[in-house]
PDB file with one MODEL, atoms N, CA, C and O in Angstrom:
MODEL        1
ATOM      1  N   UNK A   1       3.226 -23.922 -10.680  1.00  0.00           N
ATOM      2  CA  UNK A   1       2.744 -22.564 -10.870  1.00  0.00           C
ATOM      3  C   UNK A   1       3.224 -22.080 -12.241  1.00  0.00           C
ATOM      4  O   UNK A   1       4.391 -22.188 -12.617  1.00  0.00           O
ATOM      5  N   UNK A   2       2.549 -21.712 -12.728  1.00  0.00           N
ATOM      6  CA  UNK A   2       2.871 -20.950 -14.514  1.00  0.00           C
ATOM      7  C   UNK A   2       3.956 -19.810 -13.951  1.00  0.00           C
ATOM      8  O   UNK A   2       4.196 -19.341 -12.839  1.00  0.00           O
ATOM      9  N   UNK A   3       4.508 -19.601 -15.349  1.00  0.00           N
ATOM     10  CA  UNK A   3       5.640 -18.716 -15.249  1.00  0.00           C
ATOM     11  C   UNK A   3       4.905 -17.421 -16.099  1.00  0.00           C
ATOM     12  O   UNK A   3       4.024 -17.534 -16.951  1.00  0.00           O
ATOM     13  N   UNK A   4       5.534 -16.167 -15.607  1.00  0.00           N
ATOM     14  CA  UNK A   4       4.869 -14.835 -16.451  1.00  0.00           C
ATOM     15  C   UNK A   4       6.551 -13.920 -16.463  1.00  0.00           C
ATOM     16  O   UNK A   4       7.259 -13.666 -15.488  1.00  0.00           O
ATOM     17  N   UNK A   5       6.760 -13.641 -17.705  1.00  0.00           N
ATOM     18  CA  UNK A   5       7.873 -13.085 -18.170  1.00  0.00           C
ATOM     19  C   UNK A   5       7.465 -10.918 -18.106  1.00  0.00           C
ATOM     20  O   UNK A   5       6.715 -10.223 -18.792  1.00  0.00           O
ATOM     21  N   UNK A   6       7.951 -10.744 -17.507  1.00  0.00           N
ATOM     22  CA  UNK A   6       8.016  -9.352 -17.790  1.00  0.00           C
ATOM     23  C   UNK A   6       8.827  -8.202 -18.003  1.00  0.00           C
ATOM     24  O   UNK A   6       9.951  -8.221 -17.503  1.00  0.00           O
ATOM     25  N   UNK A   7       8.405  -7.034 -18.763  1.00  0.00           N
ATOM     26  CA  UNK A   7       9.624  -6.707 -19.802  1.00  0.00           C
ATOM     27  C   UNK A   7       9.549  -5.384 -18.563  1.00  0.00           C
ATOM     28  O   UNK A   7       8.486  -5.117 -18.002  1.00  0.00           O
ATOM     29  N   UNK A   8      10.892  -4.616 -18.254  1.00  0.00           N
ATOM     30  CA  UNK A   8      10.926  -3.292 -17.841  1.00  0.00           C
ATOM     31  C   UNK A   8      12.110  -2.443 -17.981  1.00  0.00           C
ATOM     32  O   UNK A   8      13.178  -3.054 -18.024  1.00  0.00           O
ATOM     33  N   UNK A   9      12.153  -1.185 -18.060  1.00  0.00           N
ATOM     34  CA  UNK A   9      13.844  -0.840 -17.750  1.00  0.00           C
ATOM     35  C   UNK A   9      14.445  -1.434 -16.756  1.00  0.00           C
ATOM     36  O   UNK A   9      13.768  -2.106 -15.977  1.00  0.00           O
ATOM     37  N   UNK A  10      15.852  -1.306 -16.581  1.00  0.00           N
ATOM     38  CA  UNK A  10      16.902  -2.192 -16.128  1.00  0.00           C
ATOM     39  C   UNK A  10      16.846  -1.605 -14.541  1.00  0.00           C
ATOM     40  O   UNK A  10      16.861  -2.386 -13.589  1.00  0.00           O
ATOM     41  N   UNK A  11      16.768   0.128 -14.338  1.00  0.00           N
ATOM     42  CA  UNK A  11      16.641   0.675 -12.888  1.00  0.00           C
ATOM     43  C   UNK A  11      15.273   0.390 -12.073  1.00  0.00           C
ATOM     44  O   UNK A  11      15.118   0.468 -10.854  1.00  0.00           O
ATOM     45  N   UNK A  12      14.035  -0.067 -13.352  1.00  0.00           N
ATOM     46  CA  UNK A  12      13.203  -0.607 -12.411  1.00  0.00           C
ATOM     47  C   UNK A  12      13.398  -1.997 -11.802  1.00  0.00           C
ATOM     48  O   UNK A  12      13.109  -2.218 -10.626  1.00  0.00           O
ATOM     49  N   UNK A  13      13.793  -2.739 -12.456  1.00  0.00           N
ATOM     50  CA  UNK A  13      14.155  -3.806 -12.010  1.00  0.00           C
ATOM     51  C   UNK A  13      15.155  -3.988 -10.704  1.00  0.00           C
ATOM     52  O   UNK A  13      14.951  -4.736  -9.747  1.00  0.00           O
ATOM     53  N   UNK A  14      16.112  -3.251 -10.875  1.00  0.00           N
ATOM     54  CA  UNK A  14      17.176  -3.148  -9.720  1.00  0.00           C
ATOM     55  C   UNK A  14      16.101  -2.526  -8.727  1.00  0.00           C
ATOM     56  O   UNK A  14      16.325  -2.939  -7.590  1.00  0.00           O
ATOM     57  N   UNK A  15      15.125  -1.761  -8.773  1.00  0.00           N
ATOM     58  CA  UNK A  15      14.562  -1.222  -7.573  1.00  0.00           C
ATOM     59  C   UNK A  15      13.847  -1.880  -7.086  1.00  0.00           C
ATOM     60  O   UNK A  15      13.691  -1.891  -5.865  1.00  0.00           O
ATOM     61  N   UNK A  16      12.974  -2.886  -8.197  1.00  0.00           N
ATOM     62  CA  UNK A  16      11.705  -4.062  -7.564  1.00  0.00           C
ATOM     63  C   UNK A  16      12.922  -5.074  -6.614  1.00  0.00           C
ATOM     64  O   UNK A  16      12.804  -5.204  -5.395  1.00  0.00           O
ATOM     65  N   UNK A  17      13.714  -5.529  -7.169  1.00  0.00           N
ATOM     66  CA  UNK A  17      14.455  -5.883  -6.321  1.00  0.00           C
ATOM     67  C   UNK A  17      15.288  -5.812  -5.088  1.00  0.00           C
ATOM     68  O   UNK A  17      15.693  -6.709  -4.348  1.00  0.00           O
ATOM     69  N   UNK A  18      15.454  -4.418  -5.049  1.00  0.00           N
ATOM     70  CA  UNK A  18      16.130  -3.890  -3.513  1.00  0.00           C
ATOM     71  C   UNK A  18      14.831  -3.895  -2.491  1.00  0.00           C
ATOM     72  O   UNK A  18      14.742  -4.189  -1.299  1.00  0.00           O
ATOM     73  N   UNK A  19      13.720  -3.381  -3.604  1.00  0.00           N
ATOM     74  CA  UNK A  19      12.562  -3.308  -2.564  1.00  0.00           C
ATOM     75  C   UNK A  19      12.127  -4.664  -1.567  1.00  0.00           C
ATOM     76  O   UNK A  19      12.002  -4.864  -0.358  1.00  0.00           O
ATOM     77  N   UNK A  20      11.986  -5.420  -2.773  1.00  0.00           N
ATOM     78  CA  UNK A  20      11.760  -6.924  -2.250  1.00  0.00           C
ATOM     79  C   UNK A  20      12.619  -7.460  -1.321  1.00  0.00           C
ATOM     80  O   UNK A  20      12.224  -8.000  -0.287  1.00  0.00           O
ATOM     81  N   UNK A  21      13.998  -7.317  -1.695  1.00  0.00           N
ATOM     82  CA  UNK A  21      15.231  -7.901  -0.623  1.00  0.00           C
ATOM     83  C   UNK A  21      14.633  -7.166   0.516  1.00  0.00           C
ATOM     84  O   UNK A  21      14.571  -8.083   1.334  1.00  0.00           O
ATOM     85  N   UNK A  22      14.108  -6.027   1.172  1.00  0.00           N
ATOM     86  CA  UNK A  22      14.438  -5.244   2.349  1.00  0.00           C
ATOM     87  C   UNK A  22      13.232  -5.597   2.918  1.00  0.00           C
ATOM     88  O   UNK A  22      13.041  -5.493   4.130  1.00  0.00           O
ATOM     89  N   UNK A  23      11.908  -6.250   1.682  1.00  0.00           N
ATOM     90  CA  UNK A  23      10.640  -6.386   2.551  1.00  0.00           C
ATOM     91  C   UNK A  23      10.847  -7.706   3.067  1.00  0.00           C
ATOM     92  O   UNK A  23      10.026  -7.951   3.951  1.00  0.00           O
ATOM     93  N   UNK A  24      11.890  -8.939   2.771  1.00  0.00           N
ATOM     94  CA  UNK A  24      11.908  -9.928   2.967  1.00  0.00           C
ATOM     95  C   UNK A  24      11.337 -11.146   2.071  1.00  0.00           C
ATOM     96  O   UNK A  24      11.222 -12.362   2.227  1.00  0.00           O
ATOM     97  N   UNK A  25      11.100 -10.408   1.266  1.00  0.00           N
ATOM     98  CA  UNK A  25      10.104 -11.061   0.006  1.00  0.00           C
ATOM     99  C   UNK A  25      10.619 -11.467  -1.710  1.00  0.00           C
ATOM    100  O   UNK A  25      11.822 -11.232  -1.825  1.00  0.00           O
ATOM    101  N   UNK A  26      10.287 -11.753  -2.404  1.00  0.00           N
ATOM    102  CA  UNK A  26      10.488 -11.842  -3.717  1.00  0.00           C
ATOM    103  C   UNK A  26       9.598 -10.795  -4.392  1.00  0.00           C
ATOM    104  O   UNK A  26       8.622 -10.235  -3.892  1.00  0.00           O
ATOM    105  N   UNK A  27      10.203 -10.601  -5.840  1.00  0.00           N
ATOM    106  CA  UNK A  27       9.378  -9.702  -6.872  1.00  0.00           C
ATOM    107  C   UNK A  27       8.214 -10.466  -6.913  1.00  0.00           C
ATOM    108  O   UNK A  27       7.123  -9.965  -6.639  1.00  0.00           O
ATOM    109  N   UNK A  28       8.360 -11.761  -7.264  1.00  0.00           N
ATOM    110  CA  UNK A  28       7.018 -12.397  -7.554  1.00  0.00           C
ATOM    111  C   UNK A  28       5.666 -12.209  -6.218  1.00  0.00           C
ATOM    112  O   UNK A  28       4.459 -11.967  -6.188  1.00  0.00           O
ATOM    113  N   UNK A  29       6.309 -12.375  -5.656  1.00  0.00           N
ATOM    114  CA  UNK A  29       5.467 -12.060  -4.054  1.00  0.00           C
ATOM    115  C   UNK A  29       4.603 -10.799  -4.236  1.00  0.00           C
ATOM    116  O   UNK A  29       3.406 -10.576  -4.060  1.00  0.00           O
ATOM    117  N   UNK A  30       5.769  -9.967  -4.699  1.00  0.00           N
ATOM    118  CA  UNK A  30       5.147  -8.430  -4.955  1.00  0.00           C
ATOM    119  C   UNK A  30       4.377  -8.038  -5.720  1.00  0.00           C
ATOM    120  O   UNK A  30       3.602  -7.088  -5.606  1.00  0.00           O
ATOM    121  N   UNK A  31       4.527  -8.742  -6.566  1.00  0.00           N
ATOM    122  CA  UNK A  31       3.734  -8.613  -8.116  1.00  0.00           C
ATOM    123  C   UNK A  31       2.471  -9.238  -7.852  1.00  0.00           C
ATOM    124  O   UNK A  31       1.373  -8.877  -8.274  1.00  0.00           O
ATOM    125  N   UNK A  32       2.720 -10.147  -7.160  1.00  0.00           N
ATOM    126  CA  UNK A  32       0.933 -10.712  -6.807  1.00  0.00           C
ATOM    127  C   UNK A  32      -0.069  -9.868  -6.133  1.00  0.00           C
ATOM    128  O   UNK A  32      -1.210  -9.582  -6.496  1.00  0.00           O
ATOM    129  N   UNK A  33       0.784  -9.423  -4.761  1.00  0.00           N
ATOM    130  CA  UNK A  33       0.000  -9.064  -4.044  1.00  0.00           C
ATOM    131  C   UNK A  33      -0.240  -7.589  -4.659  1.00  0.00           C
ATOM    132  O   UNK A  33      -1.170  -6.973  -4.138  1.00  0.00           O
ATOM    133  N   UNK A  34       0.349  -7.043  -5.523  1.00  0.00           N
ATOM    134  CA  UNK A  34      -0.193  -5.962  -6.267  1.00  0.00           C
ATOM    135  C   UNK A  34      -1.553  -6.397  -6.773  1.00  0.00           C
ATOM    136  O   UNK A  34      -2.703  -6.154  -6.407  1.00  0.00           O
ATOM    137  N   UNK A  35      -1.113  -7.000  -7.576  1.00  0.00           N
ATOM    138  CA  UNK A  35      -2.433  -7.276  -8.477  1.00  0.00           C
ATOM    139  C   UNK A  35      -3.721  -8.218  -7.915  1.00  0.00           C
ATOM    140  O   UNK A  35      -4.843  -8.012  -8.379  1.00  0.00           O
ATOM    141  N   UNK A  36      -3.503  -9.270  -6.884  1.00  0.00           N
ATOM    142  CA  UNK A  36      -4.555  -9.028  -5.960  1.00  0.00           C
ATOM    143  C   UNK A  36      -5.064  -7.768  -5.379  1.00  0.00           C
ATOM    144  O   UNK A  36      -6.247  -7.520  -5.613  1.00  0.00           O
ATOM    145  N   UNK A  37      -4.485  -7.042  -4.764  1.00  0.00           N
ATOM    146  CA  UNK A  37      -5.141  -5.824  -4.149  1.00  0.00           C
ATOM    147  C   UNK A  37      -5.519  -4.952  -5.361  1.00  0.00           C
ATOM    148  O   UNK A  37      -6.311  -4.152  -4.863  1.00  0.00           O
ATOM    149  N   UNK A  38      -5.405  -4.649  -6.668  1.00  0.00           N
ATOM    150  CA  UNK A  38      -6.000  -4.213  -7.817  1.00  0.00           C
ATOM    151  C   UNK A  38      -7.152  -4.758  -8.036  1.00  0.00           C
ATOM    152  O   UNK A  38      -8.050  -3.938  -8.228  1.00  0.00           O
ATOM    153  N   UNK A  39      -7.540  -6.184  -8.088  1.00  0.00           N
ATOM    154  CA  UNK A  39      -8.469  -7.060  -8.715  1.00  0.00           C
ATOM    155  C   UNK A  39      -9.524  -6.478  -7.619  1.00  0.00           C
ATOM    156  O   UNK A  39     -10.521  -7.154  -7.872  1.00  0.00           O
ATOM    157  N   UNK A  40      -9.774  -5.863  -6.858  1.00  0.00           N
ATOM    158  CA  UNK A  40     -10.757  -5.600  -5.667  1.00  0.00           C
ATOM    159  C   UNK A  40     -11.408  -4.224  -6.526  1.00  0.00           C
ATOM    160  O   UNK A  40     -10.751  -3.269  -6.940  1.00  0.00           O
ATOM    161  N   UNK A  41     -12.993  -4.447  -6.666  1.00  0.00           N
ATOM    162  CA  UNK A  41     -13.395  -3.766  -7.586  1.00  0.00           C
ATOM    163  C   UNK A  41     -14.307  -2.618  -6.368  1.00  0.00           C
ATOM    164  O   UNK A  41     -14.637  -1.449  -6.566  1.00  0.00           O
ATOM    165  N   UNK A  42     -14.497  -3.364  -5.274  1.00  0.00           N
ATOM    166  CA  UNK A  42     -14.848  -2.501  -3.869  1.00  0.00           C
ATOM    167  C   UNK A  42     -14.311  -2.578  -2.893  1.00  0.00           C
ATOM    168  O   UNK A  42     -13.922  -3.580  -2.294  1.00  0.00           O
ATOM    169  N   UNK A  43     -14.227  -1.354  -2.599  1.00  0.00           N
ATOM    170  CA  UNK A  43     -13.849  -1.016  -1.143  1.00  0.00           C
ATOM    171  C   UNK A  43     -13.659  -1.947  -0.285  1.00  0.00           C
ATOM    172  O   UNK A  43     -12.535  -2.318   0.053  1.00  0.00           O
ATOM    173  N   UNK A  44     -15.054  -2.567   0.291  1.00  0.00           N
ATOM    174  CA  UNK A  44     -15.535  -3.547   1.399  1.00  0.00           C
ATOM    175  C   UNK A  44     -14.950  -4.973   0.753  1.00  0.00           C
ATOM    176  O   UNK A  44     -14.955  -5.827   1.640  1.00  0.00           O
ATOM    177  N   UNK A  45     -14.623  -5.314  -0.070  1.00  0.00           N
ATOM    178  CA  UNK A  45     -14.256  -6.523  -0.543  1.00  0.00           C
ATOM    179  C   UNK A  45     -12.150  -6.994  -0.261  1.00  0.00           C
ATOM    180  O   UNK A  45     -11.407  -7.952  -0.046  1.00  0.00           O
ATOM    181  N   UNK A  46     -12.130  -5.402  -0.492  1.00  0.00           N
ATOM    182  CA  UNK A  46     -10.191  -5.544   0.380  1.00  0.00           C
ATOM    183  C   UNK A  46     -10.055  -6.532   2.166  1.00  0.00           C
ATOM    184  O   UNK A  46     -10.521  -6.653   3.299  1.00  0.00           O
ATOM    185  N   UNK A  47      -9.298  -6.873   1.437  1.00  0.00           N
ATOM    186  CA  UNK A  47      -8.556  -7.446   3.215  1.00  0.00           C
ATOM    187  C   UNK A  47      -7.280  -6.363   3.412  1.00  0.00           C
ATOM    188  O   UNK A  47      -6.220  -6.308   2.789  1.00  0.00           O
ATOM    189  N   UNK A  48      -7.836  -5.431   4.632  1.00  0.00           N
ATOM    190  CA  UNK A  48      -6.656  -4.283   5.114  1.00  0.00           C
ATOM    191  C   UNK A  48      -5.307  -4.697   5.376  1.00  0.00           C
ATOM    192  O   UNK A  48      -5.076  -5.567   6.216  1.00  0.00           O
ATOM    193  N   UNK A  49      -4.576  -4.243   4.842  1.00  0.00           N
ATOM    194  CA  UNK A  49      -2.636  -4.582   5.335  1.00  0.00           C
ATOM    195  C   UNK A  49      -2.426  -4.864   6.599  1.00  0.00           C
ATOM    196  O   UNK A  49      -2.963  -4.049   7.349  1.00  0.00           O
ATOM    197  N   UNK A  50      -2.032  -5.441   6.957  1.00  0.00           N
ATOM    198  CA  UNK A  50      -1.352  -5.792   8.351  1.00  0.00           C
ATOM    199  C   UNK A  50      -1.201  -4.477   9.225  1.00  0.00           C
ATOM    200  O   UNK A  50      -1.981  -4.084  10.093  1.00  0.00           O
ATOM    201  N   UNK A  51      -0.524  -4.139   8.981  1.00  0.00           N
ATOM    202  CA  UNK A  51      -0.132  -2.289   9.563  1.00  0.00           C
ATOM    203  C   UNK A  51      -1.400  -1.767   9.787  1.00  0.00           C
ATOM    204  O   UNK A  51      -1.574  -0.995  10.730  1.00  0.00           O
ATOM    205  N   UNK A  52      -2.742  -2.238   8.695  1.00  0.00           N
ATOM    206  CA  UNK A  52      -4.120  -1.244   8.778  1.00  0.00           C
ATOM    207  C   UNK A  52      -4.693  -1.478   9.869  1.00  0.00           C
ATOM    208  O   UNK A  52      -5.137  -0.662  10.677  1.00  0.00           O
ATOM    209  N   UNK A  53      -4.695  -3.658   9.956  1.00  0.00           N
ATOM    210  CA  UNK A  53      -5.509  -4.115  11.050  1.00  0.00           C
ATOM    211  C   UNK A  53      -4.870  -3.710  12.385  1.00  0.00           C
ATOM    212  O   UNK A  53      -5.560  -3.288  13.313  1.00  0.00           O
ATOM    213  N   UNK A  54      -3.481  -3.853  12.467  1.00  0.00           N
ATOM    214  CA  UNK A  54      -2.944  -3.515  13.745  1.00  0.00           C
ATOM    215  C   UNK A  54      -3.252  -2.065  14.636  1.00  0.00           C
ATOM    216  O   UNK A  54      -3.043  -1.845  15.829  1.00  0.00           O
ATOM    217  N   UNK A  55      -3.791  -1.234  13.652  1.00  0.00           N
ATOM    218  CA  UNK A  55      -4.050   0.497  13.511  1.00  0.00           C
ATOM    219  C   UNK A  55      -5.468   0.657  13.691  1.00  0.00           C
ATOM    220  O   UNK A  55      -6.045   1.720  13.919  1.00  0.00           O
ATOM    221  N   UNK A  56      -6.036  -0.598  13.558  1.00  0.00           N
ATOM    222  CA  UNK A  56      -7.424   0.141  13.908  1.00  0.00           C
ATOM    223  C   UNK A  56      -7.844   0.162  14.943  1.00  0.00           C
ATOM    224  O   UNK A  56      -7.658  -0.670  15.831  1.00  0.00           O
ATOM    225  N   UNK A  57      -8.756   1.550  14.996  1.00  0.00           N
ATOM    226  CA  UNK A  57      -9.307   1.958  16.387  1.00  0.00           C
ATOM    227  C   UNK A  57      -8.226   2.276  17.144  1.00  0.00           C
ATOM    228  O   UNK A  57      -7.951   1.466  18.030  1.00  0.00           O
ATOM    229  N   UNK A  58      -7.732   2.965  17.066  1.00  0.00           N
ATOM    230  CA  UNK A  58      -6.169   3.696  17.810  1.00  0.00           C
ATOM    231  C   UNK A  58      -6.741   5.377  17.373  1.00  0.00           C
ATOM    232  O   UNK A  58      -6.898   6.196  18.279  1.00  0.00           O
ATOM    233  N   UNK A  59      -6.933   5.639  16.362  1.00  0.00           N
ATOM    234  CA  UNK A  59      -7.805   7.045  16.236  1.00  0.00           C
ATOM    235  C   UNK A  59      -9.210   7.388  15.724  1.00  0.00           C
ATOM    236  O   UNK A  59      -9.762   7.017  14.687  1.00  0.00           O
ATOM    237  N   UNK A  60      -9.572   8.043  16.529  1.00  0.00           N
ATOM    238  CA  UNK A  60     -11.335   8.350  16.223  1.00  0.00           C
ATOM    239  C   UNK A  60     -11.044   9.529  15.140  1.00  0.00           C
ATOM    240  O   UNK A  60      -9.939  10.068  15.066  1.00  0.00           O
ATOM    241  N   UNK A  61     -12.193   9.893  14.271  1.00  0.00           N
ATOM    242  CA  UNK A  61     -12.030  10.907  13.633  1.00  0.00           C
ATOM    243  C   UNK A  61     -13.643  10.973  13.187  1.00  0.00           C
ATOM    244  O   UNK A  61     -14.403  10.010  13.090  1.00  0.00           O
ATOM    245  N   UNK A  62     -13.885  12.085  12.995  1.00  0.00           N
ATOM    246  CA  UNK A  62     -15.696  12.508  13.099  1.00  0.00           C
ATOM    247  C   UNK A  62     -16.274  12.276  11.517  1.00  0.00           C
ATOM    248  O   UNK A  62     -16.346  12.974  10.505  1.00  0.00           O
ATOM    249  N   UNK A  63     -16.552  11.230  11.800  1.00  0.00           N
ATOM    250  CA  UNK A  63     -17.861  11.189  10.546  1.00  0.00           C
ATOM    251  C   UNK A  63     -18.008  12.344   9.485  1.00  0.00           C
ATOM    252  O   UNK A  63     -17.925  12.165   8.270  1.00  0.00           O
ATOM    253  N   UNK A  64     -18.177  13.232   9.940  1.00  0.00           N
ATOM    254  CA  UNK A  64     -18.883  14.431   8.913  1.00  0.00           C
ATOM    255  C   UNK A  64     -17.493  15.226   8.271  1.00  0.00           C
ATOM    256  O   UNK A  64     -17.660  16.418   8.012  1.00  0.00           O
ATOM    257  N   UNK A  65     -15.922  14.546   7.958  1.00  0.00           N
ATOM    258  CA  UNK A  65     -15.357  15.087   7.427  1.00  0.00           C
ATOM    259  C   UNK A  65     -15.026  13.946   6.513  1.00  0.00           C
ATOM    260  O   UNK A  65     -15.496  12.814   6.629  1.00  0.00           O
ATOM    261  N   UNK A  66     -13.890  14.471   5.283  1.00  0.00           N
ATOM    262  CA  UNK A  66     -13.448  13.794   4.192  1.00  0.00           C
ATOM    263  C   UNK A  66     -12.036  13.058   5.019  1.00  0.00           C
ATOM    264  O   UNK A  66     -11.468  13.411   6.053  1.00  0.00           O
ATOM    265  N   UNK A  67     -11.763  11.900   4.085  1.00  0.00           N
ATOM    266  CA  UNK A  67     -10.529  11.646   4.178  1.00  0.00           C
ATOM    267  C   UNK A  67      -9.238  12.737   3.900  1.00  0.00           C
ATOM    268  O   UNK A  67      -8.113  12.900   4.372  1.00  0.00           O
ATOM    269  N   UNK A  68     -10.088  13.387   2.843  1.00  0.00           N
ATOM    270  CA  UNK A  68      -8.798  14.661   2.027  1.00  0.00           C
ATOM    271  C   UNK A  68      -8.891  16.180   3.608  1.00  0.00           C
ATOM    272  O   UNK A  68      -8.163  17.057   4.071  1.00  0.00           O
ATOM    273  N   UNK A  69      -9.921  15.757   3.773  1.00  0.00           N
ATOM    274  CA  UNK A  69      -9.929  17.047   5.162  1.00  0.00           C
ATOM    275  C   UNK A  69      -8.980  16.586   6.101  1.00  0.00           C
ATOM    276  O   UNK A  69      -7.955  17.064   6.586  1.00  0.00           O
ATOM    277  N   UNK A  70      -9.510  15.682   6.206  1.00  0.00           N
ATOM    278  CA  UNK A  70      -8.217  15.312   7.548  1.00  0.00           C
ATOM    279  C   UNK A  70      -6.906  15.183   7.256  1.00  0.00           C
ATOM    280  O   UNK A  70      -6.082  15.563   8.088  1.00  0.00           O
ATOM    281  N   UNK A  71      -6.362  14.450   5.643  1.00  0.00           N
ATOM    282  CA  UNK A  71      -5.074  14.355   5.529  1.00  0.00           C
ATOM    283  C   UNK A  71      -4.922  15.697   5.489  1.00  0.00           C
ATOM    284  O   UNK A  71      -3.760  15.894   5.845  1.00  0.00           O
ATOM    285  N   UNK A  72      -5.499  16.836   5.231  1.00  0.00           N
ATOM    286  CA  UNK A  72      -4.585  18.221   4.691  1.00  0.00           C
ATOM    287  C   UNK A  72      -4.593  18.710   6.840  1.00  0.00           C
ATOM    288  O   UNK A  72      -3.864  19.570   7.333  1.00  0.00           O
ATOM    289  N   UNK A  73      -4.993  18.373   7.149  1.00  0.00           N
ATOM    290  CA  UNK A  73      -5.477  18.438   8.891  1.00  0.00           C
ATOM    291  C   UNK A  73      -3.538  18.347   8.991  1.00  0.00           C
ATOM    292  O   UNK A  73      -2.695  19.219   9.202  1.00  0.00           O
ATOM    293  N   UNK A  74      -3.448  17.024   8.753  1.00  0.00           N
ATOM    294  CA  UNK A  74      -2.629  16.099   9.520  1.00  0.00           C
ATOM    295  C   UNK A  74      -1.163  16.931   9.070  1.00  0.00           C
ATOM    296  O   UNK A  74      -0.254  17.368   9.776  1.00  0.00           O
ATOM    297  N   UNK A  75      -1.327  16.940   7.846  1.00  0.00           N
ATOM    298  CA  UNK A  75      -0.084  17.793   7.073  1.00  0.00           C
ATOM    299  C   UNK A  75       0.261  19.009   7.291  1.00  0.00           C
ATOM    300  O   UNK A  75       1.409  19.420   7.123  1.00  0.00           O
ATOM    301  N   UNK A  76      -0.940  19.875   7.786  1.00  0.00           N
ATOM    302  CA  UNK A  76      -0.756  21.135   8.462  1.00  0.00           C
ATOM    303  C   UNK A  76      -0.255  21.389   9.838  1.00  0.00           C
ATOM    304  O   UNK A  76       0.186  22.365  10.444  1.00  0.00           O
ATOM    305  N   UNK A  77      -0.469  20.252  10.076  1.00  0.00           N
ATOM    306  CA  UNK A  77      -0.301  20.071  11.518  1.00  0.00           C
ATOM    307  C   UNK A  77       1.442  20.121  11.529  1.00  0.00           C
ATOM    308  O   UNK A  77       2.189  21.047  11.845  1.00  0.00           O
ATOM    309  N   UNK A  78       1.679  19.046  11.160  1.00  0.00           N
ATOM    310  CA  UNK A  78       3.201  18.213  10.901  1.00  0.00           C
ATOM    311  C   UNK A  78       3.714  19.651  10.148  1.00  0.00           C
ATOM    312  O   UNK A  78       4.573  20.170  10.861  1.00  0.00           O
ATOM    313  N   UNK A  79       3.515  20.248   9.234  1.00  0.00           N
ATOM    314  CA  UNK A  79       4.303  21.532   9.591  1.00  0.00           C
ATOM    315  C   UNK A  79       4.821  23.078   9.904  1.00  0.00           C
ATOM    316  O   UNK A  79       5.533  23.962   9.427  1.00  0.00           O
ATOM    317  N   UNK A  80       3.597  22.661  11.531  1.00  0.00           N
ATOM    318  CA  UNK A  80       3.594  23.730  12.415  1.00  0.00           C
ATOM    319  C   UNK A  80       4.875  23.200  13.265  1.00  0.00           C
ATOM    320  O   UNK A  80       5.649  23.939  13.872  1.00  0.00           O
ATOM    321  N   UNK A  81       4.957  21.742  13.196  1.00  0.00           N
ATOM    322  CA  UNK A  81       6.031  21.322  14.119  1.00  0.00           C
ATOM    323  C   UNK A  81       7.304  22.016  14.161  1.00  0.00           C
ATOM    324  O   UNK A  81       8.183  21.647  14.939  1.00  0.00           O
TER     325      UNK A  81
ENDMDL
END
């Protein structure tokens, strides 16, 4: 596999790294699957996260609203709690 050198501040680095240690993963791992899921120029062409597929169809929500309607829904909601 080719090698790719990349330049960043020193606290990002310590953070790509804590991140990675806790996901179980490497930076390089991370860095891919970033930029795979970037390279997706449509919608329908993504393969959903694990968490997405496991989540689907667990909530209905009506056609005739936005994604941004419902998140401000959800957020209003959460703090009436």
């Amino acid at each position: 596999m080719p090698k790719l050198t990349l330049n960043a501040e020193k606290d990002v680095i310590e953070k790509a790294k804590r991140i990675a240690n806790e996901r179980g993963t490497s930076v390089s791992a991370m860095f891919s699957q970033f930029v795979t899921g970037m390279g997706s120029s449509r919608r329908r062409d993504r393969k959903p996260a694990p968490i997405t597929r496991r989540l689907r169809g667990l909530a209905k929500a009506s056609a005739d609203r936005t994604d941004r309607e419902l998140f401000e829904e959800a957020v209003l909601a959460e703090g009436r709690r």
